[in-house]
C-alpha positions in Angstrom: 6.7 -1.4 -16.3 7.3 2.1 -15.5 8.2 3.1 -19.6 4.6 1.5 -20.2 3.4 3.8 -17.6 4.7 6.7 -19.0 4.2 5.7 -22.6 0.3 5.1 -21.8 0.0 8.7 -19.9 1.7 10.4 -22.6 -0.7 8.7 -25.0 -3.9 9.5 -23.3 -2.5 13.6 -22.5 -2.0 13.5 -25.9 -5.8 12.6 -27.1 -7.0 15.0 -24.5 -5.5 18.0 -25.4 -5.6 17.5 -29.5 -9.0 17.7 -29.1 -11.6 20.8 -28.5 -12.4 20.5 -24.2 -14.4 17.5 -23.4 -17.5 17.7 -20.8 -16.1 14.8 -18.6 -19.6 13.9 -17.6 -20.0 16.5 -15.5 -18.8 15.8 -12.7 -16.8 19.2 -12.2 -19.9 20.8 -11.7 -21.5 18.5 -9.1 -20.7 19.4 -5.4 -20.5 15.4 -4.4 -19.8 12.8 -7.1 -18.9 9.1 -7.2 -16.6 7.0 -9.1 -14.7 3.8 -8.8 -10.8 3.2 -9.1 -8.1 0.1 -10.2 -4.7 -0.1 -8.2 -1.5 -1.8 -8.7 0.4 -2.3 -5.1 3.9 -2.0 -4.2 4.3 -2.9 -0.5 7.9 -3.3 1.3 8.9 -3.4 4.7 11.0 -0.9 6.6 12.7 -3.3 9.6 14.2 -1.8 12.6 16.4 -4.1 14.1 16.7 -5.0 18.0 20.3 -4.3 19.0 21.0 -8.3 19.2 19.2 -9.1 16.2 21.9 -11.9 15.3 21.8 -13.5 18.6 20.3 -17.3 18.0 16.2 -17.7 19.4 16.0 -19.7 22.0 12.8 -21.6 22.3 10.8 -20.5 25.8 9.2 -23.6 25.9 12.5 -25.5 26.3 14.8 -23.1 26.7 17.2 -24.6 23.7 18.3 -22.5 20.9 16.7 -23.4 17.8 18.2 -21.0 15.1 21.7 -20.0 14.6 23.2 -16.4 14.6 21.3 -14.4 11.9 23.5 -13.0 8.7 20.6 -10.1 7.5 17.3 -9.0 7.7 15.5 -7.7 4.9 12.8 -7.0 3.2 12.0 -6.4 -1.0 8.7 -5.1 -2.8 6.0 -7.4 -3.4 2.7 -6.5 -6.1 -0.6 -6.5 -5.3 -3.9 -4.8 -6.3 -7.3 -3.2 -5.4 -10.8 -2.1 -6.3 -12.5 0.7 -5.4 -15.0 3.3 -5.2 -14.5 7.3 -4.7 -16.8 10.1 -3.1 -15.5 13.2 -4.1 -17.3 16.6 -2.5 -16.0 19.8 -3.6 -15.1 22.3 -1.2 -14.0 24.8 -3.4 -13.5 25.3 -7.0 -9.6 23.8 -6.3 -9.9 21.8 -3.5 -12.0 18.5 -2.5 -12.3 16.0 0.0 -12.2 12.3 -0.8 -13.2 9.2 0.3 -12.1 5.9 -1.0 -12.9 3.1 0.1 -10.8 0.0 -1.2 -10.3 -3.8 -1.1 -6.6 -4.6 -1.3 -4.6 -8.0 -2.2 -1.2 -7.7 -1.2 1.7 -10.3 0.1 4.5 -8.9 2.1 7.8 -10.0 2.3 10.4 -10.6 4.7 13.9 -12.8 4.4 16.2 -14.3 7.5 19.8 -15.5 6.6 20.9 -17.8 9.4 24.4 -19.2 10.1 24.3 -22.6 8.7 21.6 -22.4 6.4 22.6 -21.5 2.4 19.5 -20.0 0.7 17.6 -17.1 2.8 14.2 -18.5 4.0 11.2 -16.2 2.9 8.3 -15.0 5.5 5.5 -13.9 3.6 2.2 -12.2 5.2 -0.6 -12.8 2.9 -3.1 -9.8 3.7 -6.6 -8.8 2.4 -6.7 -5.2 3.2 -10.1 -3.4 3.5 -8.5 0.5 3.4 -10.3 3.4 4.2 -8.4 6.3 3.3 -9.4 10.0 3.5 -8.1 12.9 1.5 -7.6 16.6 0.4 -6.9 16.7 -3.0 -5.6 20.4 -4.2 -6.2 21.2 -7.5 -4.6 23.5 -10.4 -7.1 25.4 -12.7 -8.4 23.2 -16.2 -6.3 23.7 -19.1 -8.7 22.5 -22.1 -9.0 18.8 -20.9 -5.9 18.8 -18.7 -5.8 19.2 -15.0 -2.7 18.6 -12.4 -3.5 17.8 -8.5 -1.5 16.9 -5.3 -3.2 15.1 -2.6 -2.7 14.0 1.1 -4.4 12.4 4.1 -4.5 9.6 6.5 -6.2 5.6 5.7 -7.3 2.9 8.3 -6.5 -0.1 7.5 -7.9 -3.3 8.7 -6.7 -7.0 7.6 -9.8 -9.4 7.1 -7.3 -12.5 6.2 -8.9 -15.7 7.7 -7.4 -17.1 10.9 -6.2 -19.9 9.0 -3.2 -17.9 7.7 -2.6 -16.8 11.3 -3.0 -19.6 13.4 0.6 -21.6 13.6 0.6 -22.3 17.0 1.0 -26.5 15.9 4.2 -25.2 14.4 7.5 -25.9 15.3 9.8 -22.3 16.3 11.6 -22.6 12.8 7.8 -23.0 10.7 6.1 -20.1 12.5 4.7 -17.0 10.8 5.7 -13.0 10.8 2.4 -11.6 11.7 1.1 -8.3 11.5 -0.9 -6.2 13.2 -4.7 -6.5 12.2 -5.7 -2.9 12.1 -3.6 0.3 11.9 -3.0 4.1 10.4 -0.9 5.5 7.7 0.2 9.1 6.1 -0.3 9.3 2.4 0.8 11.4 -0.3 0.7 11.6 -4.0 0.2 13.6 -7.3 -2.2 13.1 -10.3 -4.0 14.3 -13.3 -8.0 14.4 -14.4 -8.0 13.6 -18.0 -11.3 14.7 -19.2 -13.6 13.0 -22.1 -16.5 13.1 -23.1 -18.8 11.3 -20.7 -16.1 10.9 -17.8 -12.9 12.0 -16.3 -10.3 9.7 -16.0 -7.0 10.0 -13.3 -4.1 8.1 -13.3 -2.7 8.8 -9.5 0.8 7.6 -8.0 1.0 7.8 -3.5 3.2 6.9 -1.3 1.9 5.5 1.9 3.9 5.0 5.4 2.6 3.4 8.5 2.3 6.0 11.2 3.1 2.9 13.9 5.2 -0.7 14.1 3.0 -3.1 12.8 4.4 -5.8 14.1 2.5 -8.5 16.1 5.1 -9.6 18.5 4.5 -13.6 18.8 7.8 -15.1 20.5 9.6 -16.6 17.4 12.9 -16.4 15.6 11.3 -14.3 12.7 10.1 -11.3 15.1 12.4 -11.7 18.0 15.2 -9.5 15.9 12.9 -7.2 15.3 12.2 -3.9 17.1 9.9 -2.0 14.5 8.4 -3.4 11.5 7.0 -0.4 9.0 5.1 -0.5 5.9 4.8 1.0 2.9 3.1 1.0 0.1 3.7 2.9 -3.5 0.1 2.8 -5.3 -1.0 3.8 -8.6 -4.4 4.4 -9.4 -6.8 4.7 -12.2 -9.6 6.8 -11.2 -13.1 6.5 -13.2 -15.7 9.3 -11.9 
């Protein structure tokens, strides 16, 4: 995936700067433009665990334990993707505010080894992410149709996931969900490059997001009870039309 990447940016730097500069539509000289943007989503977990995480969960209803001693705790990455739109105002000739508004797909997952059980069981949250991030992107002066640019900022983030996928309280202890919190902030950061053609500027875009706060909904259960602190984060790349 990530020599496709590479092969595909090289490709398109290449047609950009064989060729005499391209307008790009424009938009450079408008002081507020619009665009729209594809993502592909890498989200993990970061899990701080309770001091004695392996101890068995014992069931407040009737007080027996229902779990053995946990064996690990982890997390791995898990795709996902979004849609977009940008507003872009210019500040100053190398710097700009932006606004993107996005709607994200994106599982998260989570795995428990207990005592007594063989194969890890899996906790996945299925979230539908409306994100609103907002950003200062810094950038270097054009080069023919070539342009470099850091950017970093803060998104709210709220899940819009249907109750269904959050309502296990028929459940017994050992079927219940890892939940998440429903709305919450994160730090962003990233690099990028404006690729400039004739009618538009294209910019493929990698960030790193991190949840400021735990996002963990705390619901007595063996799958948050080890848990002291559940961050995310996310690794995104864009494709930015405007």
């Amino acid at each position: 995936m990530k020599l496709k990447l590479y092969l595909l940016l090289g490709f398109l730097l290449a047609v950009c700067t064989v060729k005499a500069q391209n307008w790009g539509g424009g938009v450079d000289d408008n002081e507020l433009h619009f665009g729209f943007t594809f993502q592909y989503i890498s989200s993990e977990f970061k899990i701080l665990k309770k001091p004695d995480w392996r101890e068995p969960f014992t069931d407040p209803d009737s007080g027996m334990p229902v779990s053995g001693p946990l064996k690990s705790v982890s997390s791995k990455s898990s795709p996902g993707f979004g849609i977009g739109f940008v507003m872009n105002k210019r500040i100053i000739e190398n710097a700009d505010i932006r606004f993107t508004p996005s709607l994200i797909f994106n599982d998260r997952l989570a795995y428990y080894s207990f005592e007594g059980i063989a194969d890890p069981l899996e906790k996945k949250v299925q979230a539908t992410m409306i994100d609103l991030p907002l950003s200062l992107k810094i950038k270097s002066d054009r080069r023919n149709n070539f342009r470099a640019y850091v950017i970093g900022g803060a998104k709210y983030s709220m899940d819009i996931a249907s109750k269904k996928r959050t309502n296990d309280a028929p459940n017994a202890p050992m079927e219940k969900f890892l939940k998440n919190k429903k709305n919450f902030l994160s730090y962003e950061a990233g690099f990028g490059f404006d690729l400039y053609f004739e009618y538009f500027k294209m910019s493929p875009e990698i960030k790193l997001s991190y949840s400021f706060n735990d996002v963990l909904k705390n619901d007595p259960s063996p799958f948050s009870a080890p848990i002291d602190k559940l961050m995310l984060r996310h690794v995104t790349f864009s494709l930015f039309f405007e």
